[in-house]
C-alpha positions in Angstrom: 13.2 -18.4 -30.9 15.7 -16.9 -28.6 14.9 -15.0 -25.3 15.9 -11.7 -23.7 14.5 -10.9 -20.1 14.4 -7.3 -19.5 14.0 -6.1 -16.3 13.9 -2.2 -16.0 11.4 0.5 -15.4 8.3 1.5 -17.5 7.2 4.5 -16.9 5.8 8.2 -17.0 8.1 11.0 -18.7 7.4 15.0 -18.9 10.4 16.3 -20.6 11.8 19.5 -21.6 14.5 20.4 -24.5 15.4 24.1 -26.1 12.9 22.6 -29.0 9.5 22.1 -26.7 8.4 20.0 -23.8 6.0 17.3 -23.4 3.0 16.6 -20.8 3.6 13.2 -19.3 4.7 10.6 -21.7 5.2 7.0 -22.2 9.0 6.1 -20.9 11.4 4.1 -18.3 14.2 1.9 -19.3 12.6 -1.0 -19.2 10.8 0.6 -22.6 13.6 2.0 -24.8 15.3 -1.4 -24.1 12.3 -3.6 -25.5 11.5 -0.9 -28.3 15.2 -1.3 -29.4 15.2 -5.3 -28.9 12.2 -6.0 -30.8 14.2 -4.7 -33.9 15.8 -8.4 -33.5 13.9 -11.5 -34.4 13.8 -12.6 -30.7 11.2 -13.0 -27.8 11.4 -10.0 -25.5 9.9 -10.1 -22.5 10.1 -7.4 -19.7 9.4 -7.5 -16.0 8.5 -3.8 -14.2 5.5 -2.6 -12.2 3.2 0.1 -12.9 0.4 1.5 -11.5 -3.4 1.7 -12.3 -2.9 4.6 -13.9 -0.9 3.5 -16.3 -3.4 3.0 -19.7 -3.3 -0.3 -21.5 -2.8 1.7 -24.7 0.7 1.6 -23.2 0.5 -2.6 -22.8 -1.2 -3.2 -26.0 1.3 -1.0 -28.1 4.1 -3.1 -26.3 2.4 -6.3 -27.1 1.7 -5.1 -30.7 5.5 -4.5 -30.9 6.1 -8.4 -29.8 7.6 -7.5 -26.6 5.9 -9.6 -23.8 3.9 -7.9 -21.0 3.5 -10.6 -18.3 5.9 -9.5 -16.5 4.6 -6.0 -15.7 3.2 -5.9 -13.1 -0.2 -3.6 -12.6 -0.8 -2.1 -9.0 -4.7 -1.3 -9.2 -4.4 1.5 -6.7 -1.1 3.0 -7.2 0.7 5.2 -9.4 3.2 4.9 -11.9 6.8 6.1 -11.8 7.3 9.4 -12.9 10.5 11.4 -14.0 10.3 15.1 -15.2 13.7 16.6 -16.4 15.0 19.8 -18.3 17.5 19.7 -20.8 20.7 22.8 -21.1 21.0 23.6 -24.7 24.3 21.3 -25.3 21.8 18.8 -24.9 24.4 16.4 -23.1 23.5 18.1 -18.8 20.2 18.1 -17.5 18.5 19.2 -14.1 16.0 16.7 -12.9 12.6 18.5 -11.8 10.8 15.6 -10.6 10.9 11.8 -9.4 8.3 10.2 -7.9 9.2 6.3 -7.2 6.0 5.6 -6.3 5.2 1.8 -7.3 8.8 1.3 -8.0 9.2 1.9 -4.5 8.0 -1.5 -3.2 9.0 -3.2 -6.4 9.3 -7.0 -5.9 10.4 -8.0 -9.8 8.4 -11.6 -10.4 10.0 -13.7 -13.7 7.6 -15.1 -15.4 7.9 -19.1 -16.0 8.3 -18.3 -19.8 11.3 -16.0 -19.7 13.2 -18.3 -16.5 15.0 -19.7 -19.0 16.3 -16.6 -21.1 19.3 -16.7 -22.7 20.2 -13.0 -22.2 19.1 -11.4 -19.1 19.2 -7.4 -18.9 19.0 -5.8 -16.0 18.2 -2.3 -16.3 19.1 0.6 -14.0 17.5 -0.4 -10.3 18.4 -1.3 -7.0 21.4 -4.0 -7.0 19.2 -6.0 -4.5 16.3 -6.0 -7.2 18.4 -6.8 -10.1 20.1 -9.6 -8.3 16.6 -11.2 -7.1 15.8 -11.8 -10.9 18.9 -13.8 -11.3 17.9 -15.8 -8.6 14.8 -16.7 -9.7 16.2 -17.9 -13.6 16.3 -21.9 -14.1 19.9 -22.1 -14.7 22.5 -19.0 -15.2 21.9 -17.0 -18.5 24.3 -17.0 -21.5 24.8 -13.5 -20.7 24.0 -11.1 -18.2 24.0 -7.7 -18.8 24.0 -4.6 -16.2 23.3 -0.9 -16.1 23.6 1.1 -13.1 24.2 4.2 -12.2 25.9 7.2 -9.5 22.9 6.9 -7.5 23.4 3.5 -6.4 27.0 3.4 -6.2 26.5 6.4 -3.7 23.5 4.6 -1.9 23.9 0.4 -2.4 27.6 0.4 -3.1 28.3 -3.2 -1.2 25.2 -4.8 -3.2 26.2 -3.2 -6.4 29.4 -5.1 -5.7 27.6 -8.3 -4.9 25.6 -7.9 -8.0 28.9 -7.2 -10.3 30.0 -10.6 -9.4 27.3 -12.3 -11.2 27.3 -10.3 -13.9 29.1 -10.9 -17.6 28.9 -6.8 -19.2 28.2 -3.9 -17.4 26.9 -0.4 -19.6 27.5 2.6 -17.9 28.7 6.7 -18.6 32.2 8.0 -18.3 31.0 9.6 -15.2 30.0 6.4 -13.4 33.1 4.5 -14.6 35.1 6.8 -13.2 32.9 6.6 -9.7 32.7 2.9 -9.7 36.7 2.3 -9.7 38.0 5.4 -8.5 40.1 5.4 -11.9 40.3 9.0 -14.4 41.4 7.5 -17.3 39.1 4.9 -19.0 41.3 2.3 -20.0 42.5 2.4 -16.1 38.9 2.3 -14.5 37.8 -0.4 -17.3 40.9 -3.0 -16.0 39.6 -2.3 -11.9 36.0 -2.5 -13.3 36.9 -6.1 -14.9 38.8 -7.1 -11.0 34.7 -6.7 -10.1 33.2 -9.3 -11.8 32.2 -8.0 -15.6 34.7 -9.7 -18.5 33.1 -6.6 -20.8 32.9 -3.3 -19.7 31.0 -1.0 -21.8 31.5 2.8 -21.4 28.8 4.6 -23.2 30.0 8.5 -24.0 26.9 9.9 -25.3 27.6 12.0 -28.5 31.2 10.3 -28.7 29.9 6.9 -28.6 31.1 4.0 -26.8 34.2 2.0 -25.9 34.1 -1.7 -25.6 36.9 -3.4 -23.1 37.6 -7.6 -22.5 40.7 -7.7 -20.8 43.7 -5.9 -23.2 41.6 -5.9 -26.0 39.5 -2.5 -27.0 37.0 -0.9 -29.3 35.4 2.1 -29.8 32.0 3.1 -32.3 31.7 6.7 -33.1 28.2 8.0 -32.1 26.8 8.6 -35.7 27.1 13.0 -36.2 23.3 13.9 -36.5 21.7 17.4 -38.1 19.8 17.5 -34.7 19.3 16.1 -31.4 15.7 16.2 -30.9 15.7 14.5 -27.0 18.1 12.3 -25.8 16.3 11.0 -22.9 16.4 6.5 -23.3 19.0 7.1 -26.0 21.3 4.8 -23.3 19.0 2.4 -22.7 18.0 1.7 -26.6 22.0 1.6 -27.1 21.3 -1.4 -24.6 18.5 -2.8 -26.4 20.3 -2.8 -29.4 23.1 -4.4 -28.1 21.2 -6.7 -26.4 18.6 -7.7 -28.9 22.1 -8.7 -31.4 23.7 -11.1 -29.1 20.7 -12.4 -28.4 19.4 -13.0 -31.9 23.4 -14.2 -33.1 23.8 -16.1 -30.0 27.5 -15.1 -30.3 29.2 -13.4 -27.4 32.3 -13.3 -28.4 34.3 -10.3 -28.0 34.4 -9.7 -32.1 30.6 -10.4 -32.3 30.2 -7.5 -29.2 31.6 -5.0 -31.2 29.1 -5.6 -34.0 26.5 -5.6 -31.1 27.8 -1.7 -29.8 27.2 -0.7 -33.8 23.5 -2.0 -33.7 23.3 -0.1 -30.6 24.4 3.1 -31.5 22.7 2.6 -34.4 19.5 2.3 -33.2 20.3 4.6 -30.0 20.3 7.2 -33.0 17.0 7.5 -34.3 15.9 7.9 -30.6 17.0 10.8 -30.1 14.9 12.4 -32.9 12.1 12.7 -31.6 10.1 12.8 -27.9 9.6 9.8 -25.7 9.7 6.9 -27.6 7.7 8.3 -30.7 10.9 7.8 -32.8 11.1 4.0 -31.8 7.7 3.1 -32.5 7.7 4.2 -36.2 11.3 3.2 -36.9 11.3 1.3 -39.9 13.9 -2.1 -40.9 15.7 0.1 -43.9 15.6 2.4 -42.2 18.1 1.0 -39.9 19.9 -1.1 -42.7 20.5 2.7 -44.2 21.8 3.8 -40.9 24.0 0.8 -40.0 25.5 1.8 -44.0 26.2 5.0 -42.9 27.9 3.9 -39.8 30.0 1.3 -42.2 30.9 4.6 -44.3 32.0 6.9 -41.6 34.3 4.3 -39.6 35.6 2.3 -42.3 39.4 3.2 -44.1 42.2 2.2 -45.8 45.6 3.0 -45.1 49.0 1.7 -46.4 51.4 0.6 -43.1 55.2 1.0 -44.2 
């Protein structure tokens, strides 16, 4: 069975949306990704660090889901990451209310010998110097290597973000960032300086207007699928990534017309998160469910037209 190493956070969530707010949730990118992969007959394994406080409810809910837990790492003593935001009623800004790093802080990531020889290798939004140091530790270079990152660290780690990009094969990031990363307004502009960096794919997620897929002149872009209601879009990014992830991995095609079926799984999946808290809507989701979803995505992109 083919492998996908994820390396992100796993963590605590309190969220607040104009429909309610929760107490302190199950969340971290490292999650949504693995919740999203697992759709994918595929071994998933992630790598993170939580605290003590983190309950193996958490671990054995992930382990029921088939995504491997080795690689988290439990810190007896210490205290999980925490993130608190609130949510504007376009449902698109937020403010953030609280972060606490705490064990993330002095987070050494540690591959376990069963996923050193992963095929895909996602490495989810964290310090350049962290993501690089699981390349380092794989047996051989992945098939693919897949990066998120964010305006944080290109304000903070800039030089190791560019180190990073070098080794890297498709970066995911916002509008915003791309435009950040390569100085560039126009996507099409800041995707070509992005690809001078080190990525042949550059994947620029725009949230309710989907995403746009670049590999050198060639381009595509998946609608976000229109929904009745946006319940709480927090990890709706990082299961786009687990979908698109968990594809190639299962296909073991990476070519540039097999990516764009990828971004559709993605979006697909990316979806349903957003209907519900947390990751509540992840844990039920259901296989026709998404079969019926991915239709619907099939129906609203696909046309004919006579050319004369």
């Amino acid at each position: 069975m083919n492998k996908l190493l994820v390396v992100g956070t796993v963590a605590f969530d309190s969220i607040e949306t104009p429909f309610g707010k929760t107490g302190k949730i199950l969340g971290g990118s490292g999650t949504f990704v693995g919740l999203a992969a697992n759709q994918f007959n595929i071994e998933t394994g992630i790598v993170s660090v939580v605290g003590g406080d983190f309950p193996q409810d958490y671990l054995d809910l992930m382990n029921t889901k088939g995504i491997n837990t080795d690689g988290i790492e439990v810190v007896k003593k210490g205290k999980t990451f925490f993130w608190s935001g609130k949510y504007h009623n376009d449902m698109n800004t937020r403010d953030t209310l609280v972060t606490e790093l705490n064990v993330l802080a002095d987070f050494e990531p540690v591959v376990p010998d069963s996923f050193k020889d992963a095929s895909i290798v996602m490495l989810g939004n964290l310090h350049p110097l962290t993501q690089a140091s699981v390349l380092d530790q794989m047996n051989q270079r992945p098939k693919l290597v897949v990066l998120d990152t964010m305006n944080f660290w290109m304000d903070s780690a800039l030089n190791d973000l560019h180190n990073v990009l070098k080794r890297v094969d498709v970066i995911t990031i916002n509008d915003e960032e791309a435009r950040q990363l390569s100085g560039e307004y126009a996507l099409v502009n800041a995707a070509k300086k992005i690809h001078e960096m080190g990525p042949k794919y550059v994947v620029i997620k725009k949230g309710e207007h989907g995403a746009l897929l670049f590999n050198e002149e060639k381009m595509f872009y998946a609608p976000a699928l229109p929904l009745a209601s946006v319940f709480d879009p927090t990890g709706a990014g990082d299961t786009f990534a687990g979908g698109f992830c968990g594809y190639l991995t299962q296909s073991e095609d990476i070519s540039f017309k097999n990516m764009k079926s990828a971004i559709i799984y993605g979006s697909c999946l990316a979806s349903f998160c957003v209907e519900k808290f947390g990751t509540q809507r992840m844990e039920q989701i259901e296989q026709e469910e998404i079969k019926n979803r991915l239709q619907a995505f099939k129906e609203l992109t696909q046309f004919d037209i006579e050319l004369t």
